[in-house]
Each structure stands twice: as C-alpha cells, then as structure tokens.
C-alpha positions in Angstrom: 0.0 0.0 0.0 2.9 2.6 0.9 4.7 1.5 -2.3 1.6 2.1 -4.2 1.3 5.6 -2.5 5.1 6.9 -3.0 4.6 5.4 -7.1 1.4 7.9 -7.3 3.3 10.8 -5.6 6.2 10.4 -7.7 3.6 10.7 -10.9 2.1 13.7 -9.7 5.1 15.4 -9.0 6.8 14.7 -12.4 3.5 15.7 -13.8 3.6 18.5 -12.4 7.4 19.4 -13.2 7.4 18.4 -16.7 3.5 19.8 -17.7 4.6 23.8 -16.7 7.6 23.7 -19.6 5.7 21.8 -22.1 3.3 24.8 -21.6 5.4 27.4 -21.8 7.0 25.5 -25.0 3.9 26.0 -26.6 2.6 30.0 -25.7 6.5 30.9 -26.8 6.8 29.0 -30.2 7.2 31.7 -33.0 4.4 32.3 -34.7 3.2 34.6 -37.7 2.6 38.3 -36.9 1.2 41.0 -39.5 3.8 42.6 -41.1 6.3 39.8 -40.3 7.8 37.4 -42.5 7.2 33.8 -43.7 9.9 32.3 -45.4 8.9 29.0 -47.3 11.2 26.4 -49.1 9.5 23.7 -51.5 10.9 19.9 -52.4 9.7 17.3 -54.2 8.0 19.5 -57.1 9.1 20.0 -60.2 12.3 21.7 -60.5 11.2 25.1 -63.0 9.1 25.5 -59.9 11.3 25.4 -57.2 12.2 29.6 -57.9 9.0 30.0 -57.7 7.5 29.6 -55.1 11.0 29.6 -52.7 11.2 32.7 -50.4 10.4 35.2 -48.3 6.4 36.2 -48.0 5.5 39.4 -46.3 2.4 38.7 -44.2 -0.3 41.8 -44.7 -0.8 44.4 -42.2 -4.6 44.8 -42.9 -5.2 40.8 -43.4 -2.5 38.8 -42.2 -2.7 36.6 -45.0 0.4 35.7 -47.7 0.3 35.2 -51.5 1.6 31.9 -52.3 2.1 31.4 -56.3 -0.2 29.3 -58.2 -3.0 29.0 -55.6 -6.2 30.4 -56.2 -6.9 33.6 -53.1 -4.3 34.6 -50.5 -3.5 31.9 -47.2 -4.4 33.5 -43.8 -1.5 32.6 -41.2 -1.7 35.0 -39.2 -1.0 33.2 -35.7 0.4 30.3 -37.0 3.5 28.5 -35.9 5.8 27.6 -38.6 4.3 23.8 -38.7 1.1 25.0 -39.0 2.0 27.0 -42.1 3.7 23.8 -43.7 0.6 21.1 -43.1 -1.7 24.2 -44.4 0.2 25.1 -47.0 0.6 21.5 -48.2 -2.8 20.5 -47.6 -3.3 23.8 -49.8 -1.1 22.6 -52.7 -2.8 19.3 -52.7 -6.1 20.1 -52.1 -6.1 22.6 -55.4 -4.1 19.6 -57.4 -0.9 21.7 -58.2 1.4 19.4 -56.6 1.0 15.4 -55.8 3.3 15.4 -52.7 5.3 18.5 -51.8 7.6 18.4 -49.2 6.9 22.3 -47.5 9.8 23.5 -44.7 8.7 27.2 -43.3 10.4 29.5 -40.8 8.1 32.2 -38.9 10.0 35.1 -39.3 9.5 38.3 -36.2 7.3 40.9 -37.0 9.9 44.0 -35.4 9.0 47.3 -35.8 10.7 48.2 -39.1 8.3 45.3 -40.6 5.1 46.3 -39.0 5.7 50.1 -40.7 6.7 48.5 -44.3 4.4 48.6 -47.6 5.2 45.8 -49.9 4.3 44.9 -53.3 5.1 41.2 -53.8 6.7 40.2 -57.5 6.9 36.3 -58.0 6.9 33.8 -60.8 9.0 33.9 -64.0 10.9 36.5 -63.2 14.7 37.3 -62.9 14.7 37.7 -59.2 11.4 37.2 -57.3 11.2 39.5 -54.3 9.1 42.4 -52.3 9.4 45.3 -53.3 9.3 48.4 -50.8 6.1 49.8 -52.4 7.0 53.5 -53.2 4.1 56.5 -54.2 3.3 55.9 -58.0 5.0 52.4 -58.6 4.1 51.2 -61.5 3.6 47.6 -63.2 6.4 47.7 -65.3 8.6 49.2 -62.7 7.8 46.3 -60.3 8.9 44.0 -63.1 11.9 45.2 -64.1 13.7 46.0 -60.4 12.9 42.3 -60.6 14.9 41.4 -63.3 11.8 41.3 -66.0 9.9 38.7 -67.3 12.2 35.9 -68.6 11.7 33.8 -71.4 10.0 31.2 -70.0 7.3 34.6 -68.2 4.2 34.7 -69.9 3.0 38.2 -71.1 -0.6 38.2 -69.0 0.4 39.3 -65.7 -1.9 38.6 -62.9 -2.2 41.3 -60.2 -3.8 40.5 -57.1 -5.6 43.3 -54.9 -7.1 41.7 -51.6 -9.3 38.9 -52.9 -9.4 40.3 -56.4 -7.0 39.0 -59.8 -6.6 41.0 -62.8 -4.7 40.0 -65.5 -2.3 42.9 -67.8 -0.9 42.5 -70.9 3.3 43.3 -70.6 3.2 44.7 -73.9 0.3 47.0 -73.8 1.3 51.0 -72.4 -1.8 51.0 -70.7 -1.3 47.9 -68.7 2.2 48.4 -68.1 1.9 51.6 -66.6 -1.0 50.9 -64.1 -0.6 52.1 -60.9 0.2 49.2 -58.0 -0.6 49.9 -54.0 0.6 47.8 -50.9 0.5 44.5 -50.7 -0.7 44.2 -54.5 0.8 40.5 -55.4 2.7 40.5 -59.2 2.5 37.0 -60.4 4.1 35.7 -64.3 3.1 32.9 -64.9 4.3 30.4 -67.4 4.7 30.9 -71.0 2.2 29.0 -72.9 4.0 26.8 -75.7 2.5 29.4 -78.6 1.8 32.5 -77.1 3.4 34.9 -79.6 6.2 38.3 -78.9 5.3 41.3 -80.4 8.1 43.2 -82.2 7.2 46.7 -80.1 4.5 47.7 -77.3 1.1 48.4 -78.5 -1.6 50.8 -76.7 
C-alpha cells in the first residue's frame, strides 16, 4: 500500500514538473505576426518551380494573410507556428491539385518594428529575381517587373495582379497595362509561358 502511494506521488510530481515547460513551449513558439515574415522552401515538385515559389512572404498588415504562387486567393496565417503553415500550406497545394506530394519547410520570421511600418508589393513567378518590393508612391507595373529582373523567357505576357481577394490579368506589352498604378500588398505573379503565345516586335496601346 505505501509502495503504491510513494509510485502515485512520484507521478504527480513529475506531472507537475514536466507539464509547466511543455506549456510554456507552446505560448513561446514563434508564430506569424502582421507585417512579419514567412519564409517558405518547397521539395519534391518539379524543379522550373522550385524559384517559384521559394522565399520570403510578407504577411499583410490589414489581413494577415500571404500570397503563395499558383493557388487560387491569398493563405491566412496569421497566428500560426511555422508547422502549421507547412501542413496548411501542403494541404493547400494538394487540395487545389498543383502538386501530388510536396515536401513544405517554413520559418516564422518576427514581425519588429521596421516590418510592422513596411508597404510591400510582392513580384513572383518567371521573373529574374522574385522579391518584395518596398512599395514607393506611383509604382508602376512595369517598374515592379523590371527592379525584378523582367519577365524571362519562359514569363508569360498576362500578368496577374492581385488586390485583396481580387485578380486582374495585364498585358506586358500593352502602355496601358504596363503603366498601371500598383498599391501595398498588390501580389505581381508571371506565370508560365504558354507553348504558342506569340512576342510582339514593339508595345502596342
């Protein structure tokens, strides 16, 4: 009977050493903030892909969601540990049959106060250099493009512009489309060129 008492005591006191820290494990694990950052890194997709969607996400101020390419509306993670974001990003990519069985590794970044007062416009796909852009008064389509290295070869010329819930697509080589204006948190997207889509020999109106 003793023995059985001093095995129950010993229980309750481990229990009660080891549940505190698992606890405080928990409320301290990083976890997505508005205007932080979510840095995401593909495998097991195919490999003209992997520049695509690997990087650095700004998270929106007003929504807290992230533009991921290829999927259809922007991902809310806002209070999300960096697991969370991989199982719903995967369960994303699956669910929308873009990829059969990605692999998805993602690192909360800290939301600091230089990130909570930045504007970005977010420029990914076939480009030379995906990245956010400090969005600056008056930035245009074109000039979002070209700080990131233009369209490449492989770009398609209908751009998709995402405002909030909302994609338009632009023609590069029309003046009018080129030179719309963007605002914060606009998402650029090229996507791929389509085996006959043809190249104008100059920019049309």
């Amino acid at each position: 009977m003793r023995k059985a008492i001093m095995q129950l005591l010993v229980v309750l006191v481990l229990g009660w050493l080891v549940s505190p820290l698992s606890a405080q494990d928990a409320s301290t694990e990083p976890r997505a903030t508005k205007g932080g950052t979510v840095t995401v890194q593909f495998k097991n997709i195919p490999s003209e892909d992997v520049n695509n969607v690997n990087g650095d996400y700004a998270v929106s101020r007003e929504d807290g969601t992230i533009s991921m390419p290829y999927l259809s509306g922007r991902v809310s993670v806002v209070g999300l540990t960096a697991r969370q974001v991989e199982n719903k990003l995967r369960s994303l990519y699956l669910s929308q049959q873009i990829y059969s069985d990605p692999i998805v590794m993602a690192n909360v970044g800290p939301k600091g106060e230089a990130a909570v007062d930045a504007r970005y416009v977010q420029v990914t796909g076939y480009v030379g250099g995906k990245k956010n852009l400090p969005y600056r008064e008056g930035m245009t389509l074109i000039q979002a493009l070209i700080e990131c290295g233009d369209i490449t070869d492989f770009g398609s010329r209908k751009i998709q512009v995402t405002r909030g819930k909302v994609t338009r697509t632009y023609d590069y080589f029309s003046a009018r489309d080129r030179s719309i204006k963007l605002m914060p948190n606009d998402s650029v997207f090229v996507p791929r060129r389509p085996a006959f889509e043809g190249r104008p020999d100059k920019i049309g109106p």
